[in-house]
C-alpha positions, 0 to 999 in steps of 0.5 A: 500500500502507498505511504501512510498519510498520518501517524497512527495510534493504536486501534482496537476492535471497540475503538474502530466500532466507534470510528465506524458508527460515526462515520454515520452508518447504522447496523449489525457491526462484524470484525475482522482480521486479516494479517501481514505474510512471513516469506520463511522461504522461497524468494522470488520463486513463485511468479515462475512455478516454484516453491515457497515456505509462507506463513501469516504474520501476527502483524495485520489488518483489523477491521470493523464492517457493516453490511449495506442493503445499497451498493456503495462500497465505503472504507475508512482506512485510518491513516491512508483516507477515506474512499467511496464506490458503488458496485457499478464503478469496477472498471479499472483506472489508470489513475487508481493504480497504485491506490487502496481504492484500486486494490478494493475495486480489484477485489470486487471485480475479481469476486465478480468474474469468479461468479461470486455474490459481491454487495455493498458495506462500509468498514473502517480499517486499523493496520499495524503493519510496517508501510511499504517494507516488505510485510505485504499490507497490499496483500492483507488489504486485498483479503481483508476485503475478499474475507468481507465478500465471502462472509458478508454475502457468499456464506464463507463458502469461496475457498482459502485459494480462490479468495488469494487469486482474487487478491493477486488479480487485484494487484497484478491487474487494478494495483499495478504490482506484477506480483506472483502468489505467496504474499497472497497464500500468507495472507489467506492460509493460516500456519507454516505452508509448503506451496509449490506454484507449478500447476495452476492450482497450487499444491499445498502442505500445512507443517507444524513449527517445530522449533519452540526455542527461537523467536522470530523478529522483523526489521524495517530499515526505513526505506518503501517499496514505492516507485521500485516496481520496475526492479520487481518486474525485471526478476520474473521478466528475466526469468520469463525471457529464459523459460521462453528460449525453450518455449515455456513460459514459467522457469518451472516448465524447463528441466534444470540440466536443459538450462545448463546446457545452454547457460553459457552458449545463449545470448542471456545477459547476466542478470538472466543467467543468475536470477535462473541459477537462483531459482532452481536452488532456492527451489532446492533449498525450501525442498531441504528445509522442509525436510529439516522442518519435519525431522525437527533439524533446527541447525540445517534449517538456519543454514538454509536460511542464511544460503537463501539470503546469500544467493538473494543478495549475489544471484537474485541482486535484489538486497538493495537497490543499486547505489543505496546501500543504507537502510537496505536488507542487505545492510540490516543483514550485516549488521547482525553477523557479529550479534547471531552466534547461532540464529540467522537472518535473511530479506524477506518478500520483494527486496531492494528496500523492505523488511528482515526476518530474523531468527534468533535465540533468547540469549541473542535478542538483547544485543540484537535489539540494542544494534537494531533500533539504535541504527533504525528506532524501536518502532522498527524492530517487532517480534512476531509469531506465525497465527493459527489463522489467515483472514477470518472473521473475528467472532470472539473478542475476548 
């Protein structure tokens, strides 16, 4: 989502309810939440058919909804504005993109084009996840709203996937983002997921977190992801070019030793070259961590998890943007290899500016936290945990 336009302070449920009513609608008010993605592993896999370890963040999108009878669609998102449209106003904008007004509209048109029941409600939303840094708050909002379709008006029957498609519809095609489907899936399933992107229905497998000792914490160095579209696109576009000289038009639809044998005789340019090799081994990687999940392999795991953050910054290149090695993942990064004598670190999502995720044990948060919101302020540095839940409708407030 774009830059925050005011500061915000926290929001609960019955402080949103409040908000809600007195933005003068009357009704049965329903609460909802949908939460931020943790990329565990799998970066920049999925737009070609790869493999992903994803989970919902503890970070999220709460909301407080009323059910309209008319068509109008009103969302207060406190800290971005106010913005209004009624169900006869889908059509795409130019103008919009880059908008949560154009990521609400996706998700509507998407609900529709799917043959799903879509109506009219107004919400007020709180998020308390970091702006543009990597967390996917364009992916909780799209499934914030998609969680309120299904439940307001398709009886919660339109599946974990289905409501995941309809958000990265919404990004790709009405936001503007050419985003592939794991922020997506973070947001819409609950638990630690193993997802491989290869078919059109993606193939999915629920593991259960084995490792109770280590605590996992996300950094925001300070910089957003605005106007940095054109270096996301380029990874799928190189990885695009490389599968089409075989004529497929994933990475996953060529066999591996098929681009070895014509790596170095084609006319790829570098960056093709590299981006390809880190596909097929950060594929390799969430296959090796899964069975380190599973066989409760808490040492291989991090292991995996500083390769995957190494073949990001070398391969991938997308650990800082070029020239502004401040407040990049790539130095967020550094600055814990003195302070981790055991966990491990890595850039999380898209890259280039954005979040860490970090995986550490009791003994190394003091130091870490002291070098962390030192270089860049306590607001930055959260603990986070991996929920039960992806969006859902909150029923229980106590």
């Amino acid at each position: 989502m774009p830059s925050c336009k005011e500061p915000v302070m926290e929001f609960d449920y019955k402080q949103l309810k409040e908000k809600l009513l007195g933005n003068g609608v009357e009704g049965e008010v329903r609460y909802f939440f949908s939460p931020g993605r943790l990329e565990i592993l799998g970066n920049h896999t999925d737009h070609n058919g790869g493999e992903v370890l994803v989970s919902p963040a503890t970070l999220g999108i709460k909301a407080a909804v009323i059910k309209r009878d008319d068509r109008l669609v009103d969302i207060d998102s406190i800290g971005y504005g106010r913005h209004y449209f009624t169900l006869d106003e889908l059509k795409c904008s130019e103008d919009e993109k880059g908008t949560p007004k154009a990521l609400a509209k996706g998700v509507l048109a998407g609900c529709a084009k799917a043959g799903k029941k879509i109506g009219g409600f107004s919400a007020v939303f709180y998020s308390d996840i970091f702006r543009g840094a990597g967390v996917s708050s364009s992916a909780a909002y799209e499934l914030m709203v998609g969680e309120i379709i299904n439940d307001l008006f398709n009886e919660g029957k339109i599946s974990r996937l289905e409501l995941a498609m309809i958000g990265q519809y919404s990004e790709n095609v009405y936001f503007g983002k050419p985003s592939g489907l794991l922020d997506q899936c973070g947001s819409s399933f609950g638990g630690l997921c193993h997802i491989s992107f290869a078919k059109p229905e993606a193939e999915l497998e629920n593991l259960a977190w084995p490792f109770d000792d280590l605590r996992l914490f996300l950094v925001n160095p300070g910089l957003s992801h605005g106007k940095l579209t054109s270096y996301y696109a380029s990874i799928p576009e190189d990885m695009k070019h490389v599968a089409s000289l075989f004529g497929k038009e994933k990475l996953s639809e060529v066999e591996e030793s098929k681009f070895y044998e014509v790596m170095r005789s084609s006319n790829l340019s570098e960056a093709e070259r590299l981006r390809s090799v880190h596909f097929y081994e950060e594929n390799r990687r969430v296959e090796r961590a899964v069975r380190a999940i599973k066989e409760k392999n808490e040492m291989a795991f991090l292991e995996i998890i500083r390769a995957s953050h190494l073949s990001s910054a070398y391969l991938l290149r997308n650990a800082m943007v070029p020239g502004r090695y401040e407040k990049s993942p790539l130095e967020a990064v550094e600055l814990t290899a003195p302070l981790l004598k055991r966990g491990a670190s890595r850039l999380m999502g898209g890259g280039f500016a954005g979040t860490t995720l970090n995986f550490l044990y009791e003994e190394e948060i003091p130091a870490f936290r002291g070098v962390m919101e030192k270089h860049y302020g306590p607001k930055s540095v959260v603990e986070v945990a991996i929920p039960k839940l992806g969006s859902h409708e909150v029923i229980d407030l106590e």
